[in-house]
Steps between C-alpha positions, in 0.01 A plus 500: 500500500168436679348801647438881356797702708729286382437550154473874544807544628631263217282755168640800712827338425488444134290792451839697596755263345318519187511935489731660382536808766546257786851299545362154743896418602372224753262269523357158639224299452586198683079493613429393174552119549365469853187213527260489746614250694774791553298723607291263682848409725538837591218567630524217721856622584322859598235323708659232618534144501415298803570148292849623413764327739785736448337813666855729456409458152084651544510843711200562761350729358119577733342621127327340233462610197235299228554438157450843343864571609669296260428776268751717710700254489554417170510904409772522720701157436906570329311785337748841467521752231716847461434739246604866340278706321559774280320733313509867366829606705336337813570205677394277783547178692276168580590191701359216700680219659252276691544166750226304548334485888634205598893609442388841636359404802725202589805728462655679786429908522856659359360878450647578829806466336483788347367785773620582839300371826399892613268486113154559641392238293743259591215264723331479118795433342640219639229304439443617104529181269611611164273406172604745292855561395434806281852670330457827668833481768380414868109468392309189541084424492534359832213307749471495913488169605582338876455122568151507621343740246162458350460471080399887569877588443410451148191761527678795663829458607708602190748746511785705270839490620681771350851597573481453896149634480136295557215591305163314553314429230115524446538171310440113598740262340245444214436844398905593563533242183209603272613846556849446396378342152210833511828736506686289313770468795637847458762618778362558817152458366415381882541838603172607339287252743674665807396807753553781263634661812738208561628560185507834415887499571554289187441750252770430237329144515142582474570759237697229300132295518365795313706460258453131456129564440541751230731304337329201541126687409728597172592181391180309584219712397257213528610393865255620798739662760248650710617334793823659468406882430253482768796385760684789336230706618468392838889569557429896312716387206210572204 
């Protein structure tokens, strides 16, 4: 691996494999072996090629993006993990299945699959790319793209579909991945960088997050989770 994320999400990884109170039943690392003339492809792929003679093969895309996004990237290259975790008669979920840009925003919108045409988010929807495949049923980390979008799409146009539902995120595609190693990728840990009042409806979900960070506070004394129990406290849950 080459740049920080990646590795983070790799030690947040082991760090669970290797304790006893969580159970890390999937995982894939397939990032590990990428080079930089990889990552130096895709981001032509994302930007562009006007030297390449096949052009069905290089989408025209109006963005460019500049080196620093090979760290994304990489972080999110074949890289998946699911996990249980269980301690003192409680229990909770974690999971994370990313694709990298260039799959997500080459591929053709499919949400609207799953939700009627009268949704009032259905305009949204059918042009959400999917970059995270998280293992809660019908949710995915999800981005707004249409062919002749800026590179802002990765600054503010993230979103949470949940179960027929949209949530926006307060999150650019960087900080949605730094915050998923931060919480260490509990269930619907998304949720907590939403509109508490868009939200407010999931309370089984957010009250499952509280759990997660007393457990987790429990188990790693040393960690700093202050990012977590203050989003706890935003959404009225400490």
């Amino acid at each position: 691996m080459i740049y920080d994320l990646a590795n983070k999400f790799k030690d947040l990884k082991n760090e669970l494999d290797n304790n006893d109170h969580f159970d890390v039943y999937a995982r894939y690392d397939d990032n590990e072996d990428l080079m930089q003339a990889q990552l130096n492809n895709q981001l032509i792929n994302l930007n562009g090629d006007d030297e390449d003679e096949d052009e069905s093969y290089v989408p025209e895309y109006t963005f460019g993006l500049d080196d620093s996004f090979k760290e994304l990237i990489e972080a999110t290259w074949k890289n998946m993990m699911q996990y249980e975790c269980s301690f003192e008669n409680q229990s909770f979920y974690g999971s994370y299945s990313f694709n990298h840009p260039y799959v997500f925003i080459d591929e053709k919108p499919w949400l609207t699959d799953l939700v009627e045409e009268d949704n009032k988010d259905y305009e949204i929807i059918k042009n959400l790319r999917v970059f995270d495949n998280t293992n809660v049923k019908y949710q995915f980390g999800c981005i707004n793209y249409q062919k002749g979008a800026s590179k802002e799409i990765f600054e503010k146009e993230i979103y949470l579909f949940h179960d027929e539902h949209l949530i926006h995120l307060n999150l650019t595609f960087e900080e949605y991945l730094n915050n998923c190693v931060a919480l260490m990728a509990c269930e619907n840990w998304q949720m907590l960088f939403a509109d508490p009042n868009e939200v407010s409806r999931y309370s089984k979900e957010l009250n499952q997050l509280k759990t997660a960070y007393n457990v987790l506070s429990k188990i790693f004394p040393e960690k700093d989770f202050e990012l977590f129990k203050n989003k706890l406290s935003e959404h009225k849950l400490l």
